[in-house]
Structure formats: structure tokens, C-alpha cells
mmCIF file of the C-alpha atoms, coordinates in Angstrom:
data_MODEL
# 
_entry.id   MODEL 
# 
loop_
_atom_site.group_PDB 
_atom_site.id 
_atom_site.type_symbol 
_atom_site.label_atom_id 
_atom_site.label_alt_id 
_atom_site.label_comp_id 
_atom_site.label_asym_id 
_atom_site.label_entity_id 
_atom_site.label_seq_id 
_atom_site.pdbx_PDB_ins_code 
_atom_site.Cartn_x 
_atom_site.Cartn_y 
_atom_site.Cartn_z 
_atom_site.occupancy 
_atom_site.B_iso_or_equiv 
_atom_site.pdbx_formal_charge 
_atom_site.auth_seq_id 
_atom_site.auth_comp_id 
_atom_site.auth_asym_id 
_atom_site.auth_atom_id 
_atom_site.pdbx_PDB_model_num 
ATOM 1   C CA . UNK A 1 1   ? 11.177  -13.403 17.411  1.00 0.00 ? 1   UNK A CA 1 
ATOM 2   C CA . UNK A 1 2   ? 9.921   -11.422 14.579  1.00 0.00 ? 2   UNK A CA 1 
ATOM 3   C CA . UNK A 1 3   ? 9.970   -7.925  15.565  1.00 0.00 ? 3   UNK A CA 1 
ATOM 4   C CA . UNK A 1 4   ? 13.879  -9.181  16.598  1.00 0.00 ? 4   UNK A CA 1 
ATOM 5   C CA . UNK A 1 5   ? 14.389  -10.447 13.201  1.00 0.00 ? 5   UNK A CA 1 
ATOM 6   C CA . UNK A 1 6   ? 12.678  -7.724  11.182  1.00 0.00 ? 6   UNK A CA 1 
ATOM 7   C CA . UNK A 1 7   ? 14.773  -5.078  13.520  1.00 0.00 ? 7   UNK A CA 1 
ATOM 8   C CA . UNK A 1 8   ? 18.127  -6.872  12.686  1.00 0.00 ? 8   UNK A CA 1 
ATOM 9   C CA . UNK A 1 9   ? 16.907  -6.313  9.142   1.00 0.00 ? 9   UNK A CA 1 
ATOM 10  C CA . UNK A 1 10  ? 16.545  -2.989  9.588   1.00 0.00 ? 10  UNK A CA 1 
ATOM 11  C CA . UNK A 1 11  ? 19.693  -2.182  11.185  1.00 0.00 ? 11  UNK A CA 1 
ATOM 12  C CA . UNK A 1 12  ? 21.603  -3.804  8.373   1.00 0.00 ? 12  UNK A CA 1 
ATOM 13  C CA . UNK A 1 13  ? 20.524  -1.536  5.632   1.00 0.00 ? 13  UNK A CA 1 
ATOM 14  C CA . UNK A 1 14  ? 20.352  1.370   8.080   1.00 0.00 ? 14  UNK A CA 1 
ATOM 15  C CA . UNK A 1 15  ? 23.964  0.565   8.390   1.00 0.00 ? 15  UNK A CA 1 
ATOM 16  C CA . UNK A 1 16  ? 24.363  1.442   4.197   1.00 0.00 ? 16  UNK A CA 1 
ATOM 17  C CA . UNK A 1 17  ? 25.505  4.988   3.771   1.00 0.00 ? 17  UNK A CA 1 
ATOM 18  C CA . UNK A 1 18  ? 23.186  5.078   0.410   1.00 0.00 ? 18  UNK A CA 1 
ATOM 19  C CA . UNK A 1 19  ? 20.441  4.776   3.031   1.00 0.00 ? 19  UNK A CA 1 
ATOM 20  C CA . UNK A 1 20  ? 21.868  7.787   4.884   1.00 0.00 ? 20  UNK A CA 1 
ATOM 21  C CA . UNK A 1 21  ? 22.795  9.292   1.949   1.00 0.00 ? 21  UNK A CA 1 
ATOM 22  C CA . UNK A 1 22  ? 19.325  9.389   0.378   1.00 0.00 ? 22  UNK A CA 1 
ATOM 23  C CA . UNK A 1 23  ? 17.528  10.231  3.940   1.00 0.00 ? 23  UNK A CA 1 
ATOM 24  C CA . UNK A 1 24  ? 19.662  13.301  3.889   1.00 0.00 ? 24  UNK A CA 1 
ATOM 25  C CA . UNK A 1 25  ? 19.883  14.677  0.562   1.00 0.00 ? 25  UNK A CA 1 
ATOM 26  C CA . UNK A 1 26  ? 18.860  17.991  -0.254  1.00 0.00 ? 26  UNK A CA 1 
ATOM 27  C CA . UNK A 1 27  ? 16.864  17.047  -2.800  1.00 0.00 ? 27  UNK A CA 1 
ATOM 28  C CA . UNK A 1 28  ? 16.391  13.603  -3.730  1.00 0.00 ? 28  UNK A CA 1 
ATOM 29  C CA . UNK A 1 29  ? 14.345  12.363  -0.841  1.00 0.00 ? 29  UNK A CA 1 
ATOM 30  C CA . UNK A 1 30  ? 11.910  14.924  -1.876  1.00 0.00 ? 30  UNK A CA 1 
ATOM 31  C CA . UNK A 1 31  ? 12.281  13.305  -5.096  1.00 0.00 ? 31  UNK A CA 1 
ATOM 32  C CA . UNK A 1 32  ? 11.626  9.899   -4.227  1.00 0.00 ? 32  UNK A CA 1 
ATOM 33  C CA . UNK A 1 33  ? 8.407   10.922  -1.872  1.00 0.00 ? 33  UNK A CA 1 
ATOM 34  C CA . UNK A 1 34  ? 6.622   13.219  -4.672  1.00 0.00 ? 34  UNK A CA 1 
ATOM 35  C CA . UNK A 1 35  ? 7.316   10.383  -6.987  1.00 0.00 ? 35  UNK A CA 1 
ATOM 36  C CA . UNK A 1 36  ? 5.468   7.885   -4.930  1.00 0.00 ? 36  UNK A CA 1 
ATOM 37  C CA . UNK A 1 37  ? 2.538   10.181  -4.320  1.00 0.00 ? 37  UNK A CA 1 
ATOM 38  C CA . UNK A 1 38  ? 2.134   11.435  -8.115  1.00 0.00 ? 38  UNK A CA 1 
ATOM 39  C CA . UNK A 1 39  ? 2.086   7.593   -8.730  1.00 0.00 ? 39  UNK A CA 1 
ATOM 40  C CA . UNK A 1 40  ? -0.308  6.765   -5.941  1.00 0.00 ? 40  UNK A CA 1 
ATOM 41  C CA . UNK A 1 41  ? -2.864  9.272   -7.555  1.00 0.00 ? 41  UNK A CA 1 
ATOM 42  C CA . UNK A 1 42  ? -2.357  7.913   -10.978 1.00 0.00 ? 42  UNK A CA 1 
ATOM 43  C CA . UNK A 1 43  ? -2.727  4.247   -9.870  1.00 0.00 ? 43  UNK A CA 1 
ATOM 44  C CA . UNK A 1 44  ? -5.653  5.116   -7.475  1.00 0.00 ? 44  UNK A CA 1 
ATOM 45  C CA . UNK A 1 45  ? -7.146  6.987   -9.947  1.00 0.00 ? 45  UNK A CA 1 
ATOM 46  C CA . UNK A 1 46  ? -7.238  4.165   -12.492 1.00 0.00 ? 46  UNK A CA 1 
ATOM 47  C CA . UNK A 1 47  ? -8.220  2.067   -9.611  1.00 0.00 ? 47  UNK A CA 1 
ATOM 48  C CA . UNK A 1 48  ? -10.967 4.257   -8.670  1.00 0.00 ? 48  UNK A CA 1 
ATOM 49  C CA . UNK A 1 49  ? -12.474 4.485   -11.984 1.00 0.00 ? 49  UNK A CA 1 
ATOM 50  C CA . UNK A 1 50  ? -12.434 0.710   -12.521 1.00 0.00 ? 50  UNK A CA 1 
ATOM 51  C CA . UNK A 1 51  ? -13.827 0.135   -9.601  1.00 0.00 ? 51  UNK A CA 1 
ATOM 52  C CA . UNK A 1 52  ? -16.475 2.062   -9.656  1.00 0.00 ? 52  UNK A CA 1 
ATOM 53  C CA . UNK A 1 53  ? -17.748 0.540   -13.170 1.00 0.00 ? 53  UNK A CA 1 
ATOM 54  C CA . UNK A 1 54  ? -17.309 -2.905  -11.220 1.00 0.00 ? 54  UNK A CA 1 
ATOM 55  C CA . UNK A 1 55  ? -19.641 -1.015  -8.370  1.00 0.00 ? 55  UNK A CA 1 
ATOM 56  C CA . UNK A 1 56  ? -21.970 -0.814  -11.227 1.00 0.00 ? 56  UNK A CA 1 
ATOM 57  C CA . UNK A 1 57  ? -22.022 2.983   -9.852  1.00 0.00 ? 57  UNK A CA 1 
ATOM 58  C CA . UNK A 1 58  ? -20.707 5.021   -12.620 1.00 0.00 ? 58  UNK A CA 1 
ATOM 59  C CA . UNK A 1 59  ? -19.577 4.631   -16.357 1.00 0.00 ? 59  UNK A CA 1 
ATOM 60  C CA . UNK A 1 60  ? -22.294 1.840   -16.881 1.00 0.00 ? 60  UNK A CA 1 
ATOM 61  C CA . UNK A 1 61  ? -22.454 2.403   -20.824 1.00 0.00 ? 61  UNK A CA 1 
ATOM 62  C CA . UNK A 1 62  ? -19.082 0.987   -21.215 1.00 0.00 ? 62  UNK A CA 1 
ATOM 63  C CA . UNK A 1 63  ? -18.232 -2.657  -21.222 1.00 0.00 ? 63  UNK A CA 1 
ATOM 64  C CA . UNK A 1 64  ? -16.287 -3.310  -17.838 1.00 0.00 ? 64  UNK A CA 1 
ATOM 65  C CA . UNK A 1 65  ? -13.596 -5.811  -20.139 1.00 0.00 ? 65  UNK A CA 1 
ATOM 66  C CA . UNK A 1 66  ? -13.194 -2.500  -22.272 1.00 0.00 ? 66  UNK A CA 1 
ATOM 67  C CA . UNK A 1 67  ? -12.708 0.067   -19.781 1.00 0.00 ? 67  UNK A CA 1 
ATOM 68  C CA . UNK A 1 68  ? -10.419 -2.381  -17.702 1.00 0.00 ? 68  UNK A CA 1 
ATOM 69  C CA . UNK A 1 69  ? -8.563  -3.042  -20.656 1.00 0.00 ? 69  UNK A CA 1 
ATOM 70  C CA . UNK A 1 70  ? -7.901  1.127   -21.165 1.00 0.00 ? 70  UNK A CA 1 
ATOM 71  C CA . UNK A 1 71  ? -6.814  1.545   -17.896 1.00 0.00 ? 71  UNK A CA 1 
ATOM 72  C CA . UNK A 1 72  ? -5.256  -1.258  -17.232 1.00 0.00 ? 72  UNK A CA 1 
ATOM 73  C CA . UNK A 1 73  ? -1.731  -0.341  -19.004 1.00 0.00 ? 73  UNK A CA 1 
ATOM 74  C CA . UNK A 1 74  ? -1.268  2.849   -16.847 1.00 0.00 ? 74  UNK A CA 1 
ATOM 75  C CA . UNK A 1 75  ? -2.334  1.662   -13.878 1.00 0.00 ? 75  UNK A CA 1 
ATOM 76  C CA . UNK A 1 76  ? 0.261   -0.638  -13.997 1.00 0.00 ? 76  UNK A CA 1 
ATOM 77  C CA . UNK A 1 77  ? 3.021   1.934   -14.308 1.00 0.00 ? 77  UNK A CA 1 
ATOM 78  C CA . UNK A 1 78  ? 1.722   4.235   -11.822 1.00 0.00 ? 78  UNK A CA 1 
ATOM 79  C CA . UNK A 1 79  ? 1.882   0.874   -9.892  1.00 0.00 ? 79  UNK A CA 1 
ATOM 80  C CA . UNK A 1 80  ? 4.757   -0.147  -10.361 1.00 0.00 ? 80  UNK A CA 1 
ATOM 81  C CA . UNK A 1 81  ? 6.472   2.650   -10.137 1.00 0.00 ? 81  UNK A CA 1 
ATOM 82  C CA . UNK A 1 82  ? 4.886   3.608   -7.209  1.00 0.00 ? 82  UNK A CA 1 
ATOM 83  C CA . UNK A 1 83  ? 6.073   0.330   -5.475  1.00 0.00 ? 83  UNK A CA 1 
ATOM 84  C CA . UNK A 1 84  ? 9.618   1.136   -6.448  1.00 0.00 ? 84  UNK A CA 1 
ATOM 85  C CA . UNK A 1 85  ? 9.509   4.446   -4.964  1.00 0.00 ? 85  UNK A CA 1 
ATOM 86  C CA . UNK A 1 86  ? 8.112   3.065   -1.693  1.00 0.00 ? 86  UNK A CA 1 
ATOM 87  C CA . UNK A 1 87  ? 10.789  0.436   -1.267  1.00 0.00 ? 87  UNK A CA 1 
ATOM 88  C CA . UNK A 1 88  ? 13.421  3.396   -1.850  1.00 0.00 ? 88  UNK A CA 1 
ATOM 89  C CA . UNK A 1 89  ? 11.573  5.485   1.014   1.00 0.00 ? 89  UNK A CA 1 
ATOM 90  C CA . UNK A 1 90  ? 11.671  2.787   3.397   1.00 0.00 ? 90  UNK A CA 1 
ATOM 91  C CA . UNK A 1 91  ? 15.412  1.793   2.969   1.00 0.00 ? 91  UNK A CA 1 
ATOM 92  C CA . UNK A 1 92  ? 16.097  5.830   3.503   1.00 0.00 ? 92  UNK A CA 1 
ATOM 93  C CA . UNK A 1 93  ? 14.507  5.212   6.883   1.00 0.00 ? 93  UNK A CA 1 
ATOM 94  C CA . UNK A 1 94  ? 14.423  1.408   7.768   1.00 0.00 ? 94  UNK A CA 1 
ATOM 95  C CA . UNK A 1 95  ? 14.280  1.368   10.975  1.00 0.00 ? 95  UNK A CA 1 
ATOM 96  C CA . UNK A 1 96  ? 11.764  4.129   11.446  1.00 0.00 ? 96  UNK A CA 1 
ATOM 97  C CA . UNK A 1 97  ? 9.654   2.160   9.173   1.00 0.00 ? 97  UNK A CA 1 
ATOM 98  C CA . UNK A 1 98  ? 10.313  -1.001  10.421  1.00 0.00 ? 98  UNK A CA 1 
ATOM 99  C CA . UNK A 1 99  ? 9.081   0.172   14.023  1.00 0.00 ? 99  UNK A CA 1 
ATOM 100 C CA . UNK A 1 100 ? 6.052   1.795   13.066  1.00 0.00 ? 100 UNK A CA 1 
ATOM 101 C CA . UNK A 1 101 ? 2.310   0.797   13.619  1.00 0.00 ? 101 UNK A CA 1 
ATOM 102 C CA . UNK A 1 102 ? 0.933   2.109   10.749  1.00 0.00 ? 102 UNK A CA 1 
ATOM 103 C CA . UNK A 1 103 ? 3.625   0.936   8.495   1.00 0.00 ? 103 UNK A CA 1 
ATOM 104 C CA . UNK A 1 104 ? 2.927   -2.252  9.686   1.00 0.00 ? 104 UNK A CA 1 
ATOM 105 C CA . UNK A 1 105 ? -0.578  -2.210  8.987   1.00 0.00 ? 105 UNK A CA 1 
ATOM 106 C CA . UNK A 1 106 ? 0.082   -0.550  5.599   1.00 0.00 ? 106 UNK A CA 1 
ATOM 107 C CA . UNK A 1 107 ? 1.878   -3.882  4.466   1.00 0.00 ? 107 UNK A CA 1 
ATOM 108 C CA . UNK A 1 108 ? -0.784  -6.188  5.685   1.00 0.00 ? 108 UNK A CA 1 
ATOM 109 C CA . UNK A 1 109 ? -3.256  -4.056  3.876   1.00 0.00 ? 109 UNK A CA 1 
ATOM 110 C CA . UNK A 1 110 ? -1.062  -3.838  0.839   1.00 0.00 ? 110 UNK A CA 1 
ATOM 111 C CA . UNK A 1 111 ? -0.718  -7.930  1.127   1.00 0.00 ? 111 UNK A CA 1 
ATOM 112 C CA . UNK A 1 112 ? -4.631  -8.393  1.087   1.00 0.00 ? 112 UNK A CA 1 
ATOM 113 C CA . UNK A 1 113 ? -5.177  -5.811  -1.462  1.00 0.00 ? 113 UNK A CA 1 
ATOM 114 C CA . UNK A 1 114 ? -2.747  -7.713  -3.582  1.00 0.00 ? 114 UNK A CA 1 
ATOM 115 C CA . UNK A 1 115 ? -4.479  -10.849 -3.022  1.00 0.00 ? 115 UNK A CA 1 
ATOM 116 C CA . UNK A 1 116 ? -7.860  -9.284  -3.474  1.00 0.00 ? 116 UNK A CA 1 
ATOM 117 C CA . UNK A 1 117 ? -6.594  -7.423  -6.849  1.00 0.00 ? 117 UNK A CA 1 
ATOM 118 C CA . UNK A 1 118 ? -5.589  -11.112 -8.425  1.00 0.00 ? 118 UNK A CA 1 
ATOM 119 C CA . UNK A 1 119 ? -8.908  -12.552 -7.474  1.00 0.00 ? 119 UNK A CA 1 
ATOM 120 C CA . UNK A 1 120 ? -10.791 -9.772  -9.254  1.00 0.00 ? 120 UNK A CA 1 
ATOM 121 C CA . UNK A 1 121 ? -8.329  -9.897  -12.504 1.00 0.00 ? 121 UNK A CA 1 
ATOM 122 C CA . UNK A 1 122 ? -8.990  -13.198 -12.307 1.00 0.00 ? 122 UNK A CA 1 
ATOM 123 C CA . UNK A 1 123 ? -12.632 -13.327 -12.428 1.00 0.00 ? 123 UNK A CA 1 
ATOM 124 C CA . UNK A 1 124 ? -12.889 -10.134 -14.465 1.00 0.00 ? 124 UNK A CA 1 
ATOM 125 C CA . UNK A 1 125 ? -10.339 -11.794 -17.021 1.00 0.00 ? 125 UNK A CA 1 
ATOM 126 C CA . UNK A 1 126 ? -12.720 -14.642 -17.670 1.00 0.00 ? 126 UNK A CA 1 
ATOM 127 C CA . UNK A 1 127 ? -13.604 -15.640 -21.756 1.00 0.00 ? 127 UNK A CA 1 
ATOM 128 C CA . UNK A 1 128 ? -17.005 -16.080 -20.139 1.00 0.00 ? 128 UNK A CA 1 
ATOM 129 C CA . UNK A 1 129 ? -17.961 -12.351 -19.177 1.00 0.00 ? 129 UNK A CA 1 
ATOM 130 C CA . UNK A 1 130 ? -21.927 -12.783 -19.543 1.00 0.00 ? 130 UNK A CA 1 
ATOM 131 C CA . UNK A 1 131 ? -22.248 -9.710  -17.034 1.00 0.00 ? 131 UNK A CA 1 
ATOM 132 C CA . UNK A 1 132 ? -19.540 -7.319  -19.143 1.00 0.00 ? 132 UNK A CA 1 
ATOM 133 C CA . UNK A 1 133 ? -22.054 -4.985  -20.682 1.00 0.00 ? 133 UNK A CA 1 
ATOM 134 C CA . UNK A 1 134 ? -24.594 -5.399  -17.603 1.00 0.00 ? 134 UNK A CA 1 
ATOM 135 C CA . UNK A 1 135 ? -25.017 -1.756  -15.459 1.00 0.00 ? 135 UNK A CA 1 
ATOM 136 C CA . UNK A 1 136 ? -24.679 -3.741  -12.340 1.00 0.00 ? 136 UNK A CA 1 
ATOM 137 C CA . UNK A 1 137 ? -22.240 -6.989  -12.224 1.00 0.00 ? 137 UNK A CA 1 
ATOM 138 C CA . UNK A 1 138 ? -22.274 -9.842  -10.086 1.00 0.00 ? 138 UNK A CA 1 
ATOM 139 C CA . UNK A 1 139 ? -22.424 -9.476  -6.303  1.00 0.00 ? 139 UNK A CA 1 
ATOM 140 C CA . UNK A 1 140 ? -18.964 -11.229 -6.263  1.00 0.00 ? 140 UNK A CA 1 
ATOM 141 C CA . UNK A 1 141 ? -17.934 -8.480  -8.245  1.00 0.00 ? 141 UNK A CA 1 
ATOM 142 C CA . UNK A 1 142 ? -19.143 -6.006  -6.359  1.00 0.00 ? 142 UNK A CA 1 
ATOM 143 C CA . UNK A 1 143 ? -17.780 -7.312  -3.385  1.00 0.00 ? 143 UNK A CA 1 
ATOM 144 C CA . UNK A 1 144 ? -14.098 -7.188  -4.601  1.00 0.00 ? 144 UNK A CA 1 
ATOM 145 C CA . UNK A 1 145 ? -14.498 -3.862  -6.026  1.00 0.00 ? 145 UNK A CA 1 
ATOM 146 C CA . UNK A 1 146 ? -16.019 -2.598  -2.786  1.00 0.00 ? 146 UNK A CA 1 
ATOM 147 C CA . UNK A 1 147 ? -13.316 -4.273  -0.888  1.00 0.00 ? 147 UNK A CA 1 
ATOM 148 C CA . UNK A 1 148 ? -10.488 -2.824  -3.301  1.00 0.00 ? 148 UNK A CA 1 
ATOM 149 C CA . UNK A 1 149 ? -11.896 1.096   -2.685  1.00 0.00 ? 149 UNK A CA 1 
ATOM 150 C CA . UNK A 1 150 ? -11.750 0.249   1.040   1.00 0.00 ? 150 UNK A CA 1 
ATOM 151 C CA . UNK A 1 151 ? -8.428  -1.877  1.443   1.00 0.00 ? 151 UNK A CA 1 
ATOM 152 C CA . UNK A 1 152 ? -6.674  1.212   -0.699  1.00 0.00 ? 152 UNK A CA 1 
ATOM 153 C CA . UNK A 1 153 ? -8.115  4.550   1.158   1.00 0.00 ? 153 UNK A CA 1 
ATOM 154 C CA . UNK A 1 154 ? -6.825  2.554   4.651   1.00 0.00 ? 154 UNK A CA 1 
ATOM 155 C CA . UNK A 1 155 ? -3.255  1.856   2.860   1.00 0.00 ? 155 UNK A CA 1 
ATOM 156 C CA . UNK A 1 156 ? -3.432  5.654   1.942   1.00 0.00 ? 156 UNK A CA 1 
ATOM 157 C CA . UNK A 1 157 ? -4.517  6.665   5.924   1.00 0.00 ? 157 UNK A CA 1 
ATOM 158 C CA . UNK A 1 158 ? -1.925  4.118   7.174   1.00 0.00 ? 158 UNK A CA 1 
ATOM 159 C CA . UNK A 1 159 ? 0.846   5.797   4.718   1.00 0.00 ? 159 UNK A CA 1 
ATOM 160 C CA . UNK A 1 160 ? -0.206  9.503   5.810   1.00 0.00 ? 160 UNK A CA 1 
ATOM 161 C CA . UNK A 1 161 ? 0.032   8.740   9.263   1.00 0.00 ? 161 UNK A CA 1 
ATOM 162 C CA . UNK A 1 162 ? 3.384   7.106   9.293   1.00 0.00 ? 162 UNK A CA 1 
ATOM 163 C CA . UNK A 1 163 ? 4.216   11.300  9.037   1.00 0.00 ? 163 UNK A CA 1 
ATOM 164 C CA . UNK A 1 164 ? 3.882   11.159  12.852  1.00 0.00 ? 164 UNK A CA 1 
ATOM 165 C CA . UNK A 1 165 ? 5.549   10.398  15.944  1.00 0.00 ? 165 UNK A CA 1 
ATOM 166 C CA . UNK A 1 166 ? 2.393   9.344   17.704  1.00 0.00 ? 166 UNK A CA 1 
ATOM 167 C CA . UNK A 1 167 ? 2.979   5.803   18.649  1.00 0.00 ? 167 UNK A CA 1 
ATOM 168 C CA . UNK A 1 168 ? 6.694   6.203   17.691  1.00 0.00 ? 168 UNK A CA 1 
ATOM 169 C CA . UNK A 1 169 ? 8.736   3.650   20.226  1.00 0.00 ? 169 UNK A CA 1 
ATOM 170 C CA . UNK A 1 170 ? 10.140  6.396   22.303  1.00 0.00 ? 170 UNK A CA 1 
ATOM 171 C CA . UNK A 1 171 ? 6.941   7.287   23.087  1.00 0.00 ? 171 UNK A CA 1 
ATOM 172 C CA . UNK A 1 172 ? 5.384   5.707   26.667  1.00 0.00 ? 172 UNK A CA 1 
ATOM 173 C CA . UNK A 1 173 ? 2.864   3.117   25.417  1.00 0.00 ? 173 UNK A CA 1 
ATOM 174 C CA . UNK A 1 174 ? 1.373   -0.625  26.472  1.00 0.00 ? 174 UNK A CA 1 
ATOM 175 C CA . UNK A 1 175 ? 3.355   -3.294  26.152  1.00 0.00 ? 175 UNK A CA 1 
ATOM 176 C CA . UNK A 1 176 ? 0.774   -4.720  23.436  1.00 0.00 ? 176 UNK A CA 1 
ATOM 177 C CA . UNK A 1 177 ? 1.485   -1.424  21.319  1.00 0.00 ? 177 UNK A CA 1 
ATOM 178 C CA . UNK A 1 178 ? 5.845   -1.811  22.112  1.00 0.00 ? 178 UNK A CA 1 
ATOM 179 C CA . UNK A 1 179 ? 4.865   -5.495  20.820  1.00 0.00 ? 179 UNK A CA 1 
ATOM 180 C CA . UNK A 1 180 ? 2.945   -4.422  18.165  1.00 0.00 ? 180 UNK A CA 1 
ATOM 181 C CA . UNK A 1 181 ? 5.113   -1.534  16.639  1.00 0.00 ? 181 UNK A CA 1 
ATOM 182 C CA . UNK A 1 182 ? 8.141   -3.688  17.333  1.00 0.00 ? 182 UNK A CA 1 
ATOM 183 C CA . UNK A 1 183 ? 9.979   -1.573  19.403  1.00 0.00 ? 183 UNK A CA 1 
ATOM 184 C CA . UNK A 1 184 ? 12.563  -3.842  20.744  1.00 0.00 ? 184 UNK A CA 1 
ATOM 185 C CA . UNK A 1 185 ? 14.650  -2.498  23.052  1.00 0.00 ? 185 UNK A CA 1 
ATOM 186 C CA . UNK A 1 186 ? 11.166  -1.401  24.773  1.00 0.00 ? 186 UNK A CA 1 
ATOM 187 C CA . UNK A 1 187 ? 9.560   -4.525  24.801  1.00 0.00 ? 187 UNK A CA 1 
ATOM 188 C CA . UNK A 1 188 ? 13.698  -5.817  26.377  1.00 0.00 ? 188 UNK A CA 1 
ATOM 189 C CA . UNK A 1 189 ? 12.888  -3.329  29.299  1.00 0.00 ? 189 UNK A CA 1 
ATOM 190 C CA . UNK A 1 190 ? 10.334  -5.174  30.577  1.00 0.00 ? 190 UNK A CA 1 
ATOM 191 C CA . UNK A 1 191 ? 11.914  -8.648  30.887  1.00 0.00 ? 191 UNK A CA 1 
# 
């Protein structure tokens, strides 16, 4: 029912000629894709160094509200900006996308590091920071940071590998990986 669903979906804006149009323009697919990785690196790199304060691995001299607060600003562009780009490089190939493994893993790890990324602003955004200018925070801290780092270089790995055709639905496969990828005119020939 989903895969159906989520196919129909991506039929419909396959069926857009700006779709077309920006899958097979010279130069502005090119565009779109360098955009989203020169974002990924600044957003990861922010990331990176915030999370590694919240490690309590490196920059323990600063306050963790006060390096947080630095970074914070252009994380959120490269963020957001990255986003933006990624929603414009899946509706140049929806239905690619939309029948892919690893793109469908990339989402559920971009869902839970969302949802692991408010916890942490929200315990990190406390008034009562006792731990701020401690080397080593909380093990709650910790945790989320350590979870972040790892949640993030499996989005990255999930996003690199969407590149290839190896469990592409024309491929032969399982049924669990037809079901899994949502190939659905695969998973029909076996009714």
C-alpha cells in the first residue's frame, strides 16, 4: 500500500516537465548537486565540531553554550539550504529516488537525526547548564552527540550510494529487497 502510494507520488511529479527539465540540463543539475554537497560539508562541519565539544573530546576550554551558540547560525544555513537542494534533486529524479534502498534509509536516518538533533538543543538549551564549562558533559550528552556523528556519516553513506544501480529495481533481487526498495511493478510480477 505504501510503496503503491509513494510510487503514484512519484509518477506525478515525474510527469512535470520542470522535473525533466532540471534532470537534463546542461548545467543546472550540476548546480543543484554541488550545492547540496558544499552545504553538507558546511553543516557537517559545524556539526562535527559541536559535537565533538559535547564528546567532551576536543575544544574543552570553551563553554559548550558558547561554541554552540557560534556555530549555531551557519549551521543552520548550510542546513537549510542543504535541505532545499535535496528536495530539488529528488523531484529531478522522483521516481529513481523514490525506488531506491538507500534513499529510503537516508530519510529514516534523516527522521531520527532530526528527532535526535531537537532532543540535544533541547537539553543543551537549558538556563540550567551546570556541566557548560565541564571538559566532559553528561553521559546523556554524550550519548546524543555520539549518536548525531553516527546517524549523519550513515545519511552521508546512504546519499553516496544512491550513485549506483546496485539494488536498482531492474536488477534481479528477493522479493523482501523488490518490497523494500519499492519496486512495484516487481513486487506485481509475483502475484
Amino acid at each position: 500500500m505504501l510503496n503503491e502510494l509513494l510510487f503514484k507520488f512519484a509518477t506525478w511529479l515525474d510527469g512535470f516537465q520542470a522535473s525533466t527539465n532540471l534532470h537534463e540540463a546542461l548545467y543546472a543539475y550540476g548546480w543543484v548537486e554541488g550545492t547540496h554537497v558544499l552545504t553538507l560539508t558546511l553543516f557537517l562541519g559545524m556539526l562535527l565540531v559541536i559535537d565533538l565539544r559535547l564528546l567532551g573530546v576536543a575544544f574543552k576550554e570553551l563553554p559548550a553554550s558558547t561554541l554552540m551558540e557560534r556555530l549555531d547560525k551557519p549551521m543552520m544555513i548550510g542546513f537549510v539550504v542543504m535541505i532545499i537542494s535535496g528536495v530539488l534533486l529528488y523531484f529531478a529524479i522522483p521516481v529513481r529516488s523514490t525506488q531506491s534502498i538507500w534513499f529510503r534509509i537516508k530519510v529514516v536516518l534523516l527522521i531520527a537525526a532530526g528527532i535526535n538533533a531537537l532532543l540535544i538543543r533541547n537539553m543543551t538549551r537549558s538556563t540550567n547548564l551546570t556541566w557548560d564549562r565541564d571538559p566532559i558533559p553528561p553521559k546523556r550528552i554524550r550519548v546524543g552527540a555520539g549518536l548525531s556523528l553516527s546517524l549523519w556519516i550513515l545519511v552521508v553513506v546512504c546519499g553516496r550510494n544512491m550513485a549506483y544501480d546496485w539494488w536498482d529495481c531492474h536488477k534481479e533481487m528477493p522479493y523482501f529487497m523488490y518490497w523494500a526498495a519499492g519496486c512495484v511493478n516487481e513486487l506485481a510480477a509475483f502475484e
